[in-house]
C-alpha positions in Angstrom: 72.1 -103.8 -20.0 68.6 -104.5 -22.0 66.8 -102.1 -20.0 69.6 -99.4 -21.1 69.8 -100.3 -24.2 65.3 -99.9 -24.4 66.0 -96.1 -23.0 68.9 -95.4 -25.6 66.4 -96.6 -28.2 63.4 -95.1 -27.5 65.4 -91.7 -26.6 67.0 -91.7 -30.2 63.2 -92.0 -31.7 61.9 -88.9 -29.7 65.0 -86.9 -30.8 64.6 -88.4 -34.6 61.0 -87.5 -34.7 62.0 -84.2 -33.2 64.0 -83.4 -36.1 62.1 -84.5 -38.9 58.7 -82.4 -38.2 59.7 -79.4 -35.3 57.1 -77.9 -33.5 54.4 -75.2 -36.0 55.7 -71.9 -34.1 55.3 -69.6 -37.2 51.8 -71.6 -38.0 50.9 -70.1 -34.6 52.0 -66.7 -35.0 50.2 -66.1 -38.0 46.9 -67.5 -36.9 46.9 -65.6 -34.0 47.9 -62.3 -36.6 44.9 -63.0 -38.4 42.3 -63.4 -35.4 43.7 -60.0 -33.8 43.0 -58.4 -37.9 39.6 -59.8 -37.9 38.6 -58.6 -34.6 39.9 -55.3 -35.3 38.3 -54.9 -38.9 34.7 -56.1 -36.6 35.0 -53.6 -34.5 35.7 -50.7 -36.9 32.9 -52.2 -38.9 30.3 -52.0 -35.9 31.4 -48.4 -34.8 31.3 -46.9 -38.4 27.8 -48.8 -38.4 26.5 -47.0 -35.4 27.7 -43.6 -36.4 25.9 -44.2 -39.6 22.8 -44.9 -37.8 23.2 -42.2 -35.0 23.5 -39.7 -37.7 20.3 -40.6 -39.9 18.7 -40.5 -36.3 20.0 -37.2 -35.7 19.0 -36.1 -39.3 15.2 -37.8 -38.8 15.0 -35.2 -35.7 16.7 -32.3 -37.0 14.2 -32.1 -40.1 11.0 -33.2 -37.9 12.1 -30.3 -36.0 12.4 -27.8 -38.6 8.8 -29.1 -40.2 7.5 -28.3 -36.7 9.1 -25.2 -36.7 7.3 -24.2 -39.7 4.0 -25.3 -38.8 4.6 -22.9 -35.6 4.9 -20.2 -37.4 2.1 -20.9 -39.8 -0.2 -21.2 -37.2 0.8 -18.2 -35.3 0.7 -16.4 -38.5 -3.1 -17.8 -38.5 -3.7 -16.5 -35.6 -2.5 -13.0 -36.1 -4.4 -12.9 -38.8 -7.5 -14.0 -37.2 -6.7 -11.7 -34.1 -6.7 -8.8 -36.7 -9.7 -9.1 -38.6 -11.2 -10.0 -35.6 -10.1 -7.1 -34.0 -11.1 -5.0 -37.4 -14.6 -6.5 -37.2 -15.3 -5.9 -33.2 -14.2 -1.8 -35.1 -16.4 -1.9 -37.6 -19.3 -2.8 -35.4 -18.4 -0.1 -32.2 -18.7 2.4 -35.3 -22.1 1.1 -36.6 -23.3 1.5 -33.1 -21.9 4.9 -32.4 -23.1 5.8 -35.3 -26.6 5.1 -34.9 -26.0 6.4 -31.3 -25.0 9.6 -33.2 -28.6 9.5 -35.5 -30.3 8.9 -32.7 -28.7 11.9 -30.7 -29.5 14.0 -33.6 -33.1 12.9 -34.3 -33.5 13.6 -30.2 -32.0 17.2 -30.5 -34.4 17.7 -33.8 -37.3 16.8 -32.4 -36.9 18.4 -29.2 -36.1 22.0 -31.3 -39.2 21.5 -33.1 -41.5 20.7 -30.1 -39.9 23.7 -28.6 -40.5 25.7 -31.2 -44.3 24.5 -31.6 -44.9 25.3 -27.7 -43.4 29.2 -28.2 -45.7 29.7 -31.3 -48.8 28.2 -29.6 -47.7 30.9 -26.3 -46.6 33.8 -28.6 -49.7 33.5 -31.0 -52.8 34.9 -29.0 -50.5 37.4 -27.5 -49.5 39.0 -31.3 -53.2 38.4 -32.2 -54.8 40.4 -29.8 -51.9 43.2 -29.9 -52.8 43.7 -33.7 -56.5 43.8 -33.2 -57.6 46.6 -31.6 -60.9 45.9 -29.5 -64.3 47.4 -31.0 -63.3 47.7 -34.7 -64.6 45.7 -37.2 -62.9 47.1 -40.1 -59.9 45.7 -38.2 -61.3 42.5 -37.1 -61.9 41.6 -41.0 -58.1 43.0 -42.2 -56.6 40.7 -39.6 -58.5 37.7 -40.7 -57.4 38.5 -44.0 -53.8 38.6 -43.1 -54.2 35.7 -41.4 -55.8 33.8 -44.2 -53.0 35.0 -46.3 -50.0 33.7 -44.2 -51.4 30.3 -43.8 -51.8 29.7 -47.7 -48.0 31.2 -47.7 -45.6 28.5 -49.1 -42.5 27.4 -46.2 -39.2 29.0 -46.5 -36.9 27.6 -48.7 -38.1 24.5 -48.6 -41.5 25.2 -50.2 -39.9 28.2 -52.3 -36.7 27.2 -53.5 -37.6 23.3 -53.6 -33.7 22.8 -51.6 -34.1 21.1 -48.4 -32.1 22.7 -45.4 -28.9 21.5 -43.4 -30.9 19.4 -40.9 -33.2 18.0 -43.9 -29.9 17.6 -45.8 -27.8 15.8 -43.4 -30.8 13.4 -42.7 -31.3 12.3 -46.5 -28.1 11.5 -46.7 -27.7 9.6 -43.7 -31.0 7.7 -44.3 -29.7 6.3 -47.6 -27.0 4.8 -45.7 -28.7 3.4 -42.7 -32.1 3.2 -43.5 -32.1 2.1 -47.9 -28.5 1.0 -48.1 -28.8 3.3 -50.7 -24.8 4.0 -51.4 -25.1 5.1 -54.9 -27.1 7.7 -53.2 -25.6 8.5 -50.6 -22.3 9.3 -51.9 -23.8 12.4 -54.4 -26.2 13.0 -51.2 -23.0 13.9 -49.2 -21.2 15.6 -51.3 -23.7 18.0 -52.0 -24.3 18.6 -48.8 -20.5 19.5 -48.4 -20.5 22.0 -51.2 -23.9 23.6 -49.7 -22.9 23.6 -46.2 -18.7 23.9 -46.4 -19.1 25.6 -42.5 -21.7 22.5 -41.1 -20.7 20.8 -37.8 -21.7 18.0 -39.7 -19.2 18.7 -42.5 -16.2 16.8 -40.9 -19.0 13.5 -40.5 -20.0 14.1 -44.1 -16.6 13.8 -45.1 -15.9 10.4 -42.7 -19.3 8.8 -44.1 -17.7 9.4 -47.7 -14.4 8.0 -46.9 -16.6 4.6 -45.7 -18.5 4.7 -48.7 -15.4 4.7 -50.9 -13.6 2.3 -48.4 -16.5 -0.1 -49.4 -16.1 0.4 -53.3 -12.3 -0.4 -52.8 -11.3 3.0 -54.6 -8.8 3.3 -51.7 -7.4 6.9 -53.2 -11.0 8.9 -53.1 -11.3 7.2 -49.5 -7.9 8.4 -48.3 -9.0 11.6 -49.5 -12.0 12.4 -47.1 -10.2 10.7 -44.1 -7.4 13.1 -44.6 -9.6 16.2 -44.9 -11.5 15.0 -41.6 -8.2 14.9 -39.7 -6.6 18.4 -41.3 -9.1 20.2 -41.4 -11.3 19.4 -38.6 -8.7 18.6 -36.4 -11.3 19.0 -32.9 -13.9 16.0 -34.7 -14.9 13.4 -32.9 -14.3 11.2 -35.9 -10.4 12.3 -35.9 -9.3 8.8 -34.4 -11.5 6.8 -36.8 -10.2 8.6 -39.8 -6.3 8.2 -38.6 -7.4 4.3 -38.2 -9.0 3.9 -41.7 -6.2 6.1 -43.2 -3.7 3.1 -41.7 -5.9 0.4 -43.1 -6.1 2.1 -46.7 -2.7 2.4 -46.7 -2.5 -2.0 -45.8 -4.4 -2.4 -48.4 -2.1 -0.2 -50.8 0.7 -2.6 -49.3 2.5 0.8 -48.2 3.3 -0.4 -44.4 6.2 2.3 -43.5 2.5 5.2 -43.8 0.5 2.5 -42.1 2.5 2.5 -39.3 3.0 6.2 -39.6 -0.6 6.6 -39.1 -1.4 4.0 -36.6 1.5 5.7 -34.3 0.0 9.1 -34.7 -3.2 7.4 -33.6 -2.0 6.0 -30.4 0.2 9.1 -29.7 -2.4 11.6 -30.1 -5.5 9.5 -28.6 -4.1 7.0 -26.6 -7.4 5.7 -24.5 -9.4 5.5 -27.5 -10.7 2.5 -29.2 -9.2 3.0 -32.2 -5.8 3.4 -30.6 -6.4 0.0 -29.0 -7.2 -1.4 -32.4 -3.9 0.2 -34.1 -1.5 -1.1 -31.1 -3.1 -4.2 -32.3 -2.1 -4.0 -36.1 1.7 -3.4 -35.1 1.9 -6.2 -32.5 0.7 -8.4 -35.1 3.3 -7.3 -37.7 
């Protein structure tokens, strides 16, 4: 009976303590609603952090990118430019050595006229001298001598008598202040009076070229373009056709007019394809 009356007591306490402080159910619940928040508002923290920092990254790279793009082109717009006045300069000194070829070539075919000429007068001389003289007369002998005498004190045609020089003489002055005295000032009178003295020269169309370079030097681009385009209209067999239709390209560069630049430096490679300044006018478009 004691030990019954022990269980009945101790069993009444449990179920008295039971129902003055129940078991923290709701206490549990919410704790465990406000873990699951926090690990949720973590997570969408981290992930908006990362997209953040993936797209400065992708911002660094996209403008390192475009400044590398940039300096690409600046240098490649370097280089054309080298590659053209490059190109301009390895011109410009073909036509200093064709034209010096050209003097030379000239001064060759002068000379060898003259020494020509000096051999058929030494032949030609004794040969008129004893067909004038008759044999056995004296009276003769002394009229010839005279005759003789007189034609030696004779001034030279027109260069003695008029005090002009003639085509050959011309062209040469002209073309020595250029190459020989640098002489430009000169040289620019020089050849255009030897144009309006000698309209139907072979050297006409050259006279007109060199005057077109002398211009081309002074920068008065207009009085340049002139000469070039009478050298390629008028003279249309010259050598110095392809030269002029180059320069006439680079005047109009430097007039900024590029639609006749390229106008020109087509007709160049269409018309004369193998020449040099063809190669040099492909050149000028490709680097456009």
């Amino acid at each position: 009976m004691t030990v019954k009356k022990s269980l009945v007591t101790a069993l009444t306490l449990v179920a008295s303590a039971v129902a003055a402080d129940p078991a923290p159910v709701a206490d549990l619940s919410r704790s465990s609603s406000q873990g699951i928040s926090t690990q949720t508002t973590a997570r969408s923290g981290s992930v908006s952090e990362r997209l953040a920092a993936l797209e400065r990254v992708v911002d660094a790279r996209a403008a390192a990118q475009l400044e590398m793009q940039q300096q690409l082109e600046t240098l490649l717009t370097e280089v054309s430019e080298l590659r053209g006045t490059t190109e301009e300069h390895s011109y410009k000194l073909e036509q200093i050595l064709q034209q010096q070829r050209d003097i030379y070539q000239e001064i060759d075919r002068r000379l060898g006229g003259a020494a020509a000429g000096a051999v058929s007068t030494q032949t030609t001389a004794p040969a008129q001298q004893e067909a004038v003289v008759p044999a056995g007369n004296p009276a003769a002998v002394v009229a010839a001598d005279e005759a003789a005498a007189a034609e030696s004190a004779a001034p030279t045609p027109q260069v003695a008598a008029t005090g002009q020089l003639n085509e050959a003489q011309a062209y040469e002055q002209a073309i020595n202040y250029v190459v020989k005295d640098r002489n430009y000032a000169a040289a620019i009178p020089a050849f255009e009076d030897f144009i309006k003295n000698y309209p139907n020269s072979e050297y006409t169309s050259t006279s007109h070229y060199w005057l077109g370079q002398l211009y081309y030097q002074k920068n008065e681009f207009a009085k340049a373009k002139t000469h070039y385009e009478r050298v390629v209209k008028q003279f249309p067999n010259s050598s110095k056709v392809p030269d002029a239709l180059l320069k006439l390209g680079l005047v109009a560069d430097k007039q900024n007019d590029a639609a006749a630049a390229k106008k020109y430096y087509n007709q160049l490679i269409k018309s004369f394809p193998k020449s040099k300044a063809a190669a040099t006018a492909k050149a000028k478009l490709e680097s456009r």
